[in-house]
N, C-alpha and C positions, 0 to 999 in steps of 0.2 A: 451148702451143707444141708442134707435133709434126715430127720431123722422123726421115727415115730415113734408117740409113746403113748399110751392108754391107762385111762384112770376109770374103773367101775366101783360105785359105790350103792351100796344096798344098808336100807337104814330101816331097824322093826322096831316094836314096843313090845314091852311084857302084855302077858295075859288081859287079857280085856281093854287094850289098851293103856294100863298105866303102867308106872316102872319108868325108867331111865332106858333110854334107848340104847341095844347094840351094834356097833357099827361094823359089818364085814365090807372088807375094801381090797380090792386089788390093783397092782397097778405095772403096767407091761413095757418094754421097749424091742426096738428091733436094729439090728446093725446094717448096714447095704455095704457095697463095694466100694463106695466114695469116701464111706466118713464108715470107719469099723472098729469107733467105740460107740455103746448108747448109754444113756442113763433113766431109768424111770424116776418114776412122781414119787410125792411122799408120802409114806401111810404111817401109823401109830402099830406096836406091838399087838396081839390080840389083848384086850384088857381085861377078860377073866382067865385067859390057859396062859396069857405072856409066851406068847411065841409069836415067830411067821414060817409061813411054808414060803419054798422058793421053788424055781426051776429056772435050769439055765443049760442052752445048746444053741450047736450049728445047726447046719444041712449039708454038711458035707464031713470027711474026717480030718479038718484040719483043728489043730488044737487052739482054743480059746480060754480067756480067763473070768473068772466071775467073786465080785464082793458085795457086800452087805453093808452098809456104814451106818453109825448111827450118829447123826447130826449135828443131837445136843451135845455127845463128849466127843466126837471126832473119833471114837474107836471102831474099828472092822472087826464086826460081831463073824463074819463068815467071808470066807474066799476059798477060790479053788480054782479049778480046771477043769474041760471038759473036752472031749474026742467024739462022744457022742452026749445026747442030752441024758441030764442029772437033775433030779431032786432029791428033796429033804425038807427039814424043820430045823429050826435053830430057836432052843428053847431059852427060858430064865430072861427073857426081853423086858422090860419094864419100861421104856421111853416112847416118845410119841412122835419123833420122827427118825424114819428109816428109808434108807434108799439103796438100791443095785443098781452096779456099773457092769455091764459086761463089756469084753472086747474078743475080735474075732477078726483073722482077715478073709472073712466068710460072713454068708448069713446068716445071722447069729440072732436068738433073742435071750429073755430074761424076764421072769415073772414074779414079784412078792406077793402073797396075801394073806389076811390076817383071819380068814374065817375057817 
């Protein structure tokens, strides 16, 4: 079973360097022909806009599925479909961990990020 998944994380400081650091993070998966679900890593909602942007698609037109879950209460904040790739934002997030499942019987990936 192989499956890839990508975690980038970029970490700054307020003004002159002090302040409490903000953390933009993203984190990606891909599906192959062997194994066509993936899951990514887990990031935290944005902590001042309380959102995540996502993106999720094939490469090809066969239809796939995509969700959003969030960890601490096990509720699917976003799901959907896709025939071609989709994004968006799914706002009002408040929790600190969040992950997307896509599936495809294609290659397929899926992207959260919080900046």
């Amino acid at each position: 079973m192989a499956m890839v998944v990508a975690v980038t994380v970029a970490i700054g400081v307020g003004a002159f360097g002090f302040g409490s650091p903000a953390m933009a993070t993203s984190t990606s998966c891909s599906t192959i022909a062997v194994n066509p679900t993936c899951t990514t890593g887990v990031i935290p909602a944005n902590a001042s806009g309380h959102f995540l942007d996502y993106s999720a698609g094939g490469f090809s037109f066969i239809s796939g599925r995509y969700s959003i879950k969030d960890l601490n209460t096990g509720v699917i904040v976003k799901q959907g479909s896709f025939t071609i790739p989709t994004s968006g934002r799914v706002p009002g997030l408040y929790g600190t961990r969040y992950q997307m499942t896509v599936r495809c019987d294609c290659l397929a990936s899926g992207t959260i990020d919080n900046s």
